[in-house]
TILUMVO-507116 format. One record per residue (C-alpha): residue number from 0; residue in one letter; x, y, z. Coordinates in Angstrom, 3 decimals. Each point is the difference from the previous one (the first is absolute). Layout:
% residues N
> NUM|A|X|Y|Z .
...
END
This chain:
% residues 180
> 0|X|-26.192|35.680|14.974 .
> 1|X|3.473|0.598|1.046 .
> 2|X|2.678|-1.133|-2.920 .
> 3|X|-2.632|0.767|-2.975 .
> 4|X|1.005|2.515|-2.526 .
> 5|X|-3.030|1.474|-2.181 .
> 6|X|1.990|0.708|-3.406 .
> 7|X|-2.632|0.331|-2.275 .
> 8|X|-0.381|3.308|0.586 .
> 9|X|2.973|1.409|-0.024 .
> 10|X|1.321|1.299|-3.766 .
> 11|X|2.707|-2.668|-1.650 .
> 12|X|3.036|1.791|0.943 .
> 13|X|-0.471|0.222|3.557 .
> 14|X|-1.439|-3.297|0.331 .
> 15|X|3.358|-1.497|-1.791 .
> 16|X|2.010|2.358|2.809 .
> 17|X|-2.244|-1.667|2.694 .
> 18|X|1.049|-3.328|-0.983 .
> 19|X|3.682|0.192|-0.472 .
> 20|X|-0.301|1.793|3.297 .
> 21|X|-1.927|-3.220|1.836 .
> 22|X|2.432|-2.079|-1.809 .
> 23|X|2.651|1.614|1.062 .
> 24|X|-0.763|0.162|3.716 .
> 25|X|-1.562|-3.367|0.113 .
> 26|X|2.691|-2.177|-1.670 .
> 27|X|3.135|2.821|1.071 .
> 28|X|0.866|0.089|-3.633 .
> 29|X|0.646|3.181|-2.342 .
> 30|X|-1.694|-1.490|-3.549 .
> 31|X|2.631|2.198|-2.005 .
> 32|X|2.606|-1.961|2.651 .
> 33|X|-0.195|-3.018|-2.975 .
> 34|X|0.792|1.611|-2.902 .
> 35|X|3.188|0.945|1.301 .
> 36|X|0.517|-3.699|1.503 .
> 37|X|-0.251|-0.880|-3.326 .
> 38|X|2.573|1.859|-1.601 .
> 39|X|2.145|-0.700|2.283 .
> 40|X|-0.698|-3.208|-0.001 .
> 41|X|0.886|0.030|-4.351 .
> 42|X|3.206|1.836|1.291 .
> 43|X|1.145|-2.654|1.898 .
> 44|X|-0.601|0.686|3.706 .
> 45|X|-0.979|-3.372|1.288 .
> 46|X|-1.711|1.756|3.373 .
> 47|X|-1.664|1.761|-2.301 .
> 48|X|-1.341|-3.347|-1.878 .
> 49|X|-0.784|-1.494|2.774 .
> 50|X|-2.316|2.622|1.155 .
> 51|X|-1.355|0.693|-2.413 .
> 52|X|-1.161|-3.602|-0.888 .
> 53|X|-1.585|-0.062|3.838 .
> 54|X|-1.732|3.063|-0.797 .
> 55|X|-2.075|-1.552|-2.557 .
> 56|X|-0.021|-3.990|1.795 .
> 57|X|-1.145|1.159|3.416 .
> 58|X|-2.194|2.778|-1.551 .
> 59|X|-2.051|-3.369|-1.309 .
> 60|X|-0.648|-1.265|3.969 .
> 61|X|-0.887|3.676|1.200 .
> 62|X|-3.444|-0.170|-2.759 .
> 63|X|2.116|1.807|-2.234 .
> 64|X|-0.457|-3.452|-2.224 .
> 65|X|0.745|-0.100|-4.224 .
> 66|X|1.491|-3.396|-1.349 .
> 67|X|1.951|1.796|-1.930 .
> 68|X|2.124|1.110|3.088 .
> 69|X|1.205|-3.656|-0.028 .
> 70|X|1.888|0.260|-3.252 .
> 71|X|1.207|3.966|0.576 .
> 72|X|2.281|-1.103|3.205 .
> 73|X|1.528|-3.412|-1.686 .
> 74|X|2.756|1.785|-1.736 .
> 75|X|0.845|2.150|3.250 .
> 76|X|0.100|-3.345|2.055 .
> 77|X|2.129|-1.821|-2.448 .
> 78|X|2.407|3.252|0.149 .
> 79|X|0.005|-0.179|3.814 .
> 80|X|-0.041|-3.048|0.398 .
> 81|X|3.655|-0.160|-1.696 .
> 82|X|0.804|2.811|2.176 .
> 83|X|-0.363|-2.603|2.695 .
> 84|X|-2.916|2.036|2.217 .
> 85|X|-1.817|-3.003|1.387 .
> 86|X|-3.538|1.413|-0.244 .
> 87|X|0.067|0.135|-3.540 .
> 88|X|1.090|-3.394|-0.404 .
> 89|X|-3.200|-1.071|2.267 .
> 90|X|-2.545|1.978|-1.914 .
> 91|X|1.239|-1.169|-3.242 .
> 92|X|0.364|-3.761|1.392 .
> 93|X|-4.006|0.707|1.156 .
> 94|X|-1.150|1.324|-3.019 .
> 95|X|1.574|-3.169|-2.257 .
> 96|X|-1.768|-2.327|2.832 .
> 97|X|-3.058|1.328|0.269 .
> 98|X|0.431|1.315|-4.139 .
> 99|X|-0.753|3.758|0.687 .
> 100|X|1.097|2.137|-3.184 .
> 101|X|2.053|-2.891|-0.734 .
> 102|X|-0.419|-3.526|-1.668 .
> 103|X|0.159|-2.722|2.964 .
> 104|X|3.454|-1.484|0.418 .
> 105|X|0.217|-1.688|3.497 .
> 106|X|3.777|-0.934|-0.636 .
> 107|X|1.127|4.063|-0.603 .
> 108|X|-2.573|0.646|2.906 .
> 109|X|1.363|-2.221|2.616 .
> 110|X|4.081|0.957|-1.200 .
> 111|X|-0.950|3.404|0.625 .
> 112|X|-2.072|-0.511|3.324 .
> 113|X|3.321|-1.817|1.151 .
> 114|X|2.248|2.489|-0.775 .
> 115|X|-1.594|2.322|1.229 .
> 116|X|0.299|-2.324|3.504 .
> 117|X|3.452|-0.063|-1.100 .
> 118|X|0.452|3.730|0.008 .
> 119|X|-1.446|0.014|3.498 .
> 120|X|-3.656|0.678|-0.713 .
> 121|X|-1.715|-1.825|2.755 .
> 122|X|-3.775|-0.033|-1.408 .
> 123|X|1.935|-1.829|-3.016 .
> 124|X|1.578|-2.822|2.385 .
> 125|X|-3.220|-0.552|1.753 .
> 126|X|-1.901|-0.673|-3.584 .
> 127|X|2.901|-2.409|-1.307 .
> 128|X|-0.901|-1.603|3.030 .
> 129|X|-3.953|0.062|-0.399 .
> 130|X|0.472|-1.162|-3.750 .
> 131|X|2.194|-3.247|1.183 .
> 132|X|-2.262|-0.656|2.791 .
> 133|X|-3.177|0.303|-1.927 .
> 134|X|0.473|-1.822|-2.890 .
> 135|X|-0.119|2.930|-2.127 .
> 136|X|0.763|-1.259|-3.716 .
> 137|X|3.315|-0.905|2.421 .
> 138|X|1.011|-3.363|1.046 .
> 139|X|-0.796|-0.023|3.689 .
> 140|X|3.650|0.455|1.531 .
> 141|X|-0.866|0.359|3.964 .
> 142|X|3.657|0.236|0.351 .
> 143|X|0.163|3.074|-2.418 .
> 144|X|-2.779|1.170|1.381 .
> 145|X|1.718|0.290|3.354 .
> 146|X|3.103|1.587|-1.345 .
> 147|X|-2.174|2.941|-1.487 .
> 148|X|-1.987|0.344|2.965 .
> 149|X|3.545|0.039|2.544 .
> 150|X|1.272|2.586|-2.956 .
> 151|X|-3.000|2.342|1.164 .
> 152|X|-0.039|-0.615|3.525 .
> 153|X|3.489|0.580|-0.473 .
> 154|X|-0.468|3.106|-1.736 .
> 155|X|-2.341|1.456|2.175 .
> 156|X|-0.801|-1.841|3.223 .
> 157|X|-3.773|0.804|-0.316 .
> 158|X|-2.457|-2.370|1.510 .
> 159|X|-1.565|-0.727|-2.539 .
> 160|X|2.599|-1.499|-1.910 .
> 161|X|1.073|-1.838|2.832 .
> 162|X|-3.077|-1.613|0.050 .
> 163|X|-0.049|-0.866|-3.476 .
> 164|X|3.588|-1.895|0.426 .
> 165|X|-1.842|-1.352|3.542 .
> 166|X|-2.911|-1.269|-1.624 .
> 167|X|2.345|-1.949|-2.410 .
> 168|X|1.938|-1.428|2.023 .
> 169|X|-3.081|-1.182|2.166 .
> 170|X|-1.463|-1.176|-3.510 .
> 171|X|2.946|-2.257|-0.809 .
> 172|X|0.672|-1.273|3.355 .
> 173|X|-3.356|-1.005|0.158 .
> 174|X|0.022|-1.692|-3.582 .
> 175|X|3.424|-1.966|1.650 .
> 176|X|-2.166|-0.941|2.902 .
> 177|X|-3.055|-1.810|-2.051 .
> 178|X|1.831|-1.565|-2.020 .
> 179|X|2.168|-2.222|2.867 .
END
């Protein structure tokens, strides 16, 4: 029974100490750590913003889940993003695709997926190139496509993104091929 904690037991004080303990050690995060994120966040530091609006989004994919996390790290994106850091402009590009915290608006969430490809953000680049490829409430563009998926290679020269571009360029030689 390795990894179970019996908390019923143990009086309400100690039990909340237990936990911010476990949370602490499991996810390498101080809890009080977000408060001051936050003010510095209202003060201006964009760093700051930034993580403290990753604090709350990535806290949702560690089981840590609320909905309302969605809508606490818009405003800390949208500063960031301005700040040009080209994470923030991803995860607020996601959440206005996929409408997390935020009403669905796949024009604002592809501009900001490409810039942040355009500020050198090569998970960015390699979903411009997915969304053109795929048909994703995009025109199919194989030939923007391509660029997005060269940006990332580019960017990066991991494997996998050279096999995106590969696969591609395989896919549209092979369309040229049929169709002679």
């Amino acid at each position: 029974m390795s990894g179970v904690i019996f908390v019923t037991i143990i009086p309400y004080k100690k039990t909340l100490w237990l936990l911010i303990v476990l949370v602490q050690v499991v996810y390498g995060v101080d809890i009080s750590e977000k408060k001051h994120l936050s003010e510095a966040c209202n003060k201006g530091n964009i760093k700051a913003c930034f993580q403290f609006a990753e604090f709350y989004y990535t806290g949702i994919y560690n089981g840590v889940y609320d909905k309302n996390y969605y809508k606490i790290v818009v405003e800390p994106y949208h500063k960031s993003c301005k700040k040009r850091i080209a994470k923030a402009c991803y995860r607020l590009g996601e959440m206005y695709i996929f409408k997390r915290g935020v009403s669905r608006n796949l024009i604002k969430g592809y501009q900001l997926q490409e810039k942040s490809c355009s500020l050198g953000l090569a998970i960015g680049c390699s979903m411009m190139g997915i969304w053109y490829e795929e048909e994703f409430f995009l025109p199919q563009d194989y030939k923007k496509s391509l660029k997005f998926y060269e940006k990332a290679y580019t960017l990066t020269k991991s494997i996998s993104n050279c096999r995106d571009r590969d696969r591609l360029l395989l896919k549209i030689n092979g369309s040229k091929a049929s169709s002679k």
